[in-house]
C-alpha positions as CSV (number, residue, x, y, z in Angstrom):
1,X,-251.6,120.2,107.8
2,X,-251.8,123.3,109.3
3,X,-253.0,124.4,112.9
4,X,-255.8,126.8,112.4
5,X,-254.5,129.1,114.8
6,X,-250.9,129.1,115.2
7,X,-248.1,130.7,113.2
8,X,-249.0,129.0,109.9
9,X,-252.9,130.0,110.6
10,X,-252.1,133.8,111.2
11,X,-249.5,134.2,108.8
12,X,-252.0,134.9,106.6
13,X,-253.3,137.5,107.6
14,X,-250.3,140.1,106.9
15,X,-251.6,140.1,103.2
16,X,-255.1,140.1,103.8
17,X,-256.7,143.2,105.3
18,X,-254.0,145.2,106.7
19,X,-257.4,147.5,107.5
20,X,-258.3,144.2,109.7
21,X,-258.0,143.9,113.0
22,X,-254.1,144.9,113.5
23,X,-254.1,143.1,117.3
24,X,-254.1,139.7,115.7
25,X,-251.4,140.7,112.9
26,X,-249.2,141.9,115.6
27,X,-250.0,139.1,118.0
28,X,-248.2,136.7,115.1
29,X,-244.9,138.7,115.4
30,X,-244.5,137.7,119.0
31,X,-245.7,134.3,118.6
32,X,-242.7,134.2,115.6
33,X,-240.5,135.5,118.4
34,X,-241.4,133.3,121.4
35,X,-241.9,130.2,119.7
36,X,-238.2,129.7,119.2
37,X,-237.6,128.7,123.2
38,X,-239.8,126.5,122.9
39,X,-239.1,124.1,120.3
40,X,-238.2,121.1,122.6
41,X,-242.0,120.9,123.7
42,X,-244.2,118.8,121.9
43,X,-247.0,121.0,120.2
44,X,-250.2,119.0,122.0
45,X,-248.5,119.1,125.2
46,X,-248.8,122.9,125.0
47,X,-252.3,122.3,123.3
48,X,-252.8,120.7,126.5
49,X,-251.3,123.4,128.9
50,X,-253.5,125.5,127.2
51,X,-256.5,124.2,128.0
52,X,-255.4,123.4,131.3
53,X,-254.5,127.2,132.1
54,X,-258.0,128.2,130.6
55,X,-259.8,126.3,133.2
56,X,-257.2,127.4,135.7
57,X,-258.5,130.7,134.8
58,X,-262.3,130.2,135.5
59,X,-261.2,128.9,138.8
60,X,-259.2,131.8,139.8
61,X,-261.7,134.2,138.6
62,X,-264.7,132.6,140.7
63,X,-262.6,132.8,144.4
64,X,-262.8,136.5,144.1
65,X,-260.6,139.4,146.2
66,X,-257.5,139.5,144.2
67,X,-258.0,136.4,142.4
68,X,-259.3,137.3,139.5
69,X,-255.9,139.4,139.0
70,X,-254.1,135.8,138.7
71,X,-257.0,134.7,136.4
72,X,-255.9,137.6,133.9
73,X,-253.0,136.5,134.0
74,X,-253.5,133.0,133.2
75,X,-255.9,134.1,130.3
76,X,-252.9,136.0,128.9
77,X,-251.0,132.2,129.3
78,X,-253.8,130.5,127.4
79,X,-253.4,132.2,124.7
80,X,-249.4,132.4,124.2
81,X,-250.0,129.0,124.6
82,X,-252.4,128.4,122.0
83,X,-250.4,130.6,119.8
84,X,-246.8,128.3,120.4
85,X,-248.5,125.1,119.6
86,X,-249.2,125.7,116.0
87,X,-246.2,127.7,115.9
88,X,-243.6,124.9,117.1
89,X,-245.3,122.7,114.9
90,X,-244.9,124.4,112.0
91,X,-241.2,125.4,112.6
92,X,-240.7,121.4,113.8
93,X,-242.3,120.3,110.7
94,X,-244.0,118.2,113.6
95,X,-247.8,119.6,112.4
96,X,-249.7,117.0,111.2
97,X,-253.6,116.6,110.9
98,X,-255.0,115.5,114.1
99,X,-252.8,118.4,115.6
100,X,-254.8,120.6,113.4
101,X,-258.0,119.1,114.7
102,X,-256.9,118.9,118.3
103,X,-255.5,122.6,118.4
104,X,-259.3,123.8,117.0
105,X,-260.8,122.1,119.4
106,X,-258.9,123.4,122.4
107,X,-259.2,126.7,120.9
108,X,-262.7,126.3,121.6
109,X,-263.3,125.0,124.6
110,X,-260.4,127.6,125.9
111,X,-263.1,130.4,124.2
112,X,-265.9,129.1,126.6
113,X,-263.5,128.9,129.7
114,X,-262.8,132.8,128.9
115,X,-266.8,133.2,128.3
116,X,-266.8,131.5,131.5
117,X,-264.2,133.8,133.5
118,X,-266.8,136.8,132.4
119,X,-269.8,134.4,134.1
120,X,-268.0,134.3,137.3
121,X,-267.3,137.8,137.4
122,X,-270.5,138.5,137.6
123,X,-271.7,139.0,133.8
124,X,-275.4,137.8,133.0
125,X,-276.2,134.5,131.6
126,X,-278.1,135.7,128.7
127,X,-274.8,138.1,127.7
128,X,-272.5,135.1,128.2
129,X,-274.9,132.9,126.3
130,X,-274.9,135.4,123.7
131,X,-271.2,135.9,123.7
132,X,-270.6,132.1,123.2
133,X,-272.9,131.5,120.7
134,X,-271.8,134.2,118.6
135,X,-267.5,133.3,118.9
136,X,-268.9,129.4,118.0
137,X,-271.0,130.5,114.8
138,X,-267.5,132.8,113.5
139,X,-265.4,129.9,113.9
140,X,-267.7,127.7,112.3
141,X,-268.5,130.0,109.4
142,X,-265.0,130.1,109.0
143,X,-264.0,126.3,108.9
144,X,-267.2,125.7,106.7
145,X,-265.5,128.2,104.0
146,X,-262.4,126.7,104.1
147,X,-263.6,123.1,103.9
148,X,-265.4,124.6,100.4
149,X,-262.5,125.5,99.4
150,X,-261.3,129.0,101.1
151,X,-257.9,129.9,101.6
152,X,-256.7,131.9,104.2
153,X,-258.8,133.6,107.0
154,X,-261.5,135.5,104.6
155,X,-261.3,138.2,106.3
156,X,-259.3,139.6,109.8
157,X,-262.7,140.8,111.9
158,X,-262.5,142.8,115.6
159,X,-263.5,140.0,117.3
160,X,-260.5,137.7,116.3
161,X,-258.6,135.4,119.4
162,X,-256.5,138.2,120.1
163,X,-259.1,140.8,120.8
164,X,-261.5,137.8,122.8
165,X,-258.2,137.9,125.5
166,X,-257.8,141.4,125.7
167,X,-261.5,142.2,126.6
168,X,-261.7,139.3,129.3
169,X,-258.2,139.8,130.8
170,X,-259.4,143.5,131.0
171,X,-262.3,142.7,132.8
172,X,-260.6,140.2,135.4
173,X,-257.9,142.6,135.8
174,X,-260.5,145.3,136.7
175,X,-262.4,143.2,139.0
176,X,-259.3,142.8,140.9
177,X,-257.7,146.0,140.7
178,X,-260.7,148.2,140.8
179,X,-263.8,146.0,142.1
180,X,-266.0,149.7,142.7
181,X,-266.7,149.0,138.6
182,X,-265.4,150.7,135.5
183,X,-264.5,154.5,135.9
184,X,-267.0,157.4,135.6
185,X,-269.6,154.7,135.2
186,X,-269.4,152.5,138.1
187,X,-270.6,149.2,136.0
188,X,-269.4,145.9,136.3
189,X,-266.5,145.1,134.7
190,X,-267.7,141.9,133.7
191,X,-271.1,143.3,132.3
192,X,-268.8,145.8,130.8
193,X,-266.7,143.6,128.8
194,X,-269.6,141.0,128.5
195,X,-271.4,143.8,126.4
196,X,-268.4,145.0,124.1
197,X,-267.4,141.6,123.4
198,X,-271.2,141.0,122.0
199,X,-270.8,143.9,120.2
200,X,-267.3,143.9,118.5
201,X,-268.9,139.8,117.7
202,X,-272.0,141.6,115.7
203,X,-269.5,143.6,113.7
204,X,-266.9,140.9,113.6
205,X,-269.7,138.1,112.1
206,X,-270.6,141.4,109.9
207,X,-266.9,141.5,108.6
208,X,-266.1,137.7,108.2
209,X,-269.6,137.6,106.4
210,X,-268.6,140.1,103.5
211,X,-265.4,138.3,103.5
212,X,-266.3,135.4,103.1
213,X,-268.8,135.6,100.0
214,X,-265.8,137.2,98.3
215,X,-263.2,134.8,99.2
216,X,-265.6,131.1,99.2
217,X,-264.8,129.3,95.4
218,X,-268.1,129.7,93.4
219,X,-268.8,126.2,91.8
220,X,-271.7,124.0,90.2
221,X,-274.4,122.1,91.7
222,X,-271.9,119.4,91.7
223,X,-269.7,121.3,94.4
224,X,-272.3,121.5,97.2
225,X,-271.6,120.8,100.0
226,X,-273.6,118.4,102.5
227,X,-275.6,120.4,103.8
228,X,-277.4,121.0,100.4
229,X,-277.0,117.1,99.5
């Protein structure tokens, strides 16, 4: 079985839309590249360390000054983290299904711990409620396609992983580095990122929406799926 996010998740994406968010095709190069070190590891232990770093980072963002600096950088961890787990799997032959299940579910929770570093910062509640909401319904969408039958990703959308670590390492690194706000305009840098990451979501549920009615298997009443039973 393969982890939906690692090496064999991505690597579909290099056929699929090179129009697509090129971030997360180019993220799977250096994931190919940095997995190779790290073959003696177990894939859930880095599952694990994953998580792990993504609270790390919540907690680092929240103590403020120069902290949040350090949080960046452990959201940047999170993520090759999350990216070597599937890989080393995959290259081990070591994947298996609850690895599949425990490396979504980690992905997850590691997506509310970097909805969480934006809190801390100072974003509002609503915009971080929003935020969450929306990354949980595209991931959802998504494993709901390919439990009906979907292969591959459907379509690459602006708000994959890749881009979700970009726009809150950004806005920890800026609280750190530049806590006066964003240039010329002064906001937040939490409120900031809060906002595009709502936004590239809108577009990115948008994308994976047309994608998916063009990629989901169309069957007979007798395919349905539970929801409809």
């Amino acid at each position: 079985m393969e982890r939906d996010d690692g090496v064999a998740g991505w690597s579909r994406l290099h056929a699929h839309d090179v129009s697509g968010n090129r971030l997360a095709v180019g993220w799977l190069g250096l994931v190919q590249r940095w997995a190779r070190p790290a073959l003696a590891v177990p894939p859930d232990v880095l599952t694990a360390c994953g998580v792990l770093t993504g609270v790390l980072a919540v907690l680092l963002a929240g103590r403020g000054g120069a902290w949040p600096l350090a949080a960046a950088g452990a959201v940047v961890l999170t993520a090759v983290l999350d990216g070597l787990d599937g890989a080393v799997a995959l290259l081990t032959g070591r994947a298996r299904p609850l690895g599949a299940v425990l490396d979504a579910v980690a992905d997850r929770i590691t997506d509310l711990c970097f909805v969480a570093v934006l809190l801390v910062l100072g974003a509002p509640a609503a915009w971080c409620a929003a935020v969450a909401a929306a990354v949980l319904l595209h991931e959802y969408a998504r494993a709901r396609a390919q439990g009906a039958g979907m292969t591959g990703a459907g379509s690459i959308t602006v708000a994959e992983r890749p881009t979700r670590v970009v726009v809150v390492a950004v806005a920890a690194a800026g609280s750190a580095l530049v806590p006066a706000g964003t240039p010329l305009t002064g906001w937040s840098w939490a409120w900031t990122c809060a906002v595009l990451w709502a936004v590239l979501s809108v577009i990115g549920l948008v994308q994976l929406s047309v994608g998916l009615v063009r990629a989901v298997p169309r069957g007979g009443a007798d395919q349905v799926g539970d929801d409809r039973g």
